[in-house]
C-alpha positions, 0 to 999 in steps of 0.5 A: 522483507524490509527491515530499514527503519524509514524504509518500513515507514515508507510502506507503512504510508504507502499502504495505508494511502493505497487503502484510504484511496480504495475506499474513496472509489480509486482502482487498481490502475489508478493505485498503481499510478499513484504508487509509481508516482510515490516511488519516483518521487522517494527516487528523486529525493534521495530520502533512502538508498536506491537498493531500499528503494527497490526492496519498497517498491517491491512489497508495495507491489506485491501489497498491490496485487493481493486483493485481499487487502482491499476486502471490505469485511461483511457484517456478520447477522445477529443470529441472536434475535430469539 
């Protein structure tokens, strides 16, 4: 669980690009380059401590793989039409 400040900003940014991208026709490999990528680059910058780094790069994985976060919701039909 993260708890550093920036780090949960971070992941906030992450996952909110990873969903934009799967609207726009991204998938799963590609994500997960995009995701890889964004990780080497906070790694370079040195804008958080390694270890945070690691803890990020952890959830946003495991954010990754939980297909449910990638769902998009079906409309409910309007039953009420009596």
């Amino acid at each position: 669980m993260l708890q550093d400040a920036r780090s949960i900003r971070y992941y906030q940014r992450i996952t909110d690009a990873l969903v934009d991208h799967w609207n726009q026709g991204y998938r799963t490999d590609e994500l997960r380059l995009y995701l890889e990528g964004y990780i080497t680059a906070l790694r370079h910058s040195d804008a958080i401590e390694p270890y945070l780094i690691n803890r990020l790069e952890q959830e946003a994985r495991r954010y990754l793989l939980d297909t449910s976060n990638f769902a998009v919701p079906q409309p409910q039909p309007d039953l009420d039409f009596f």
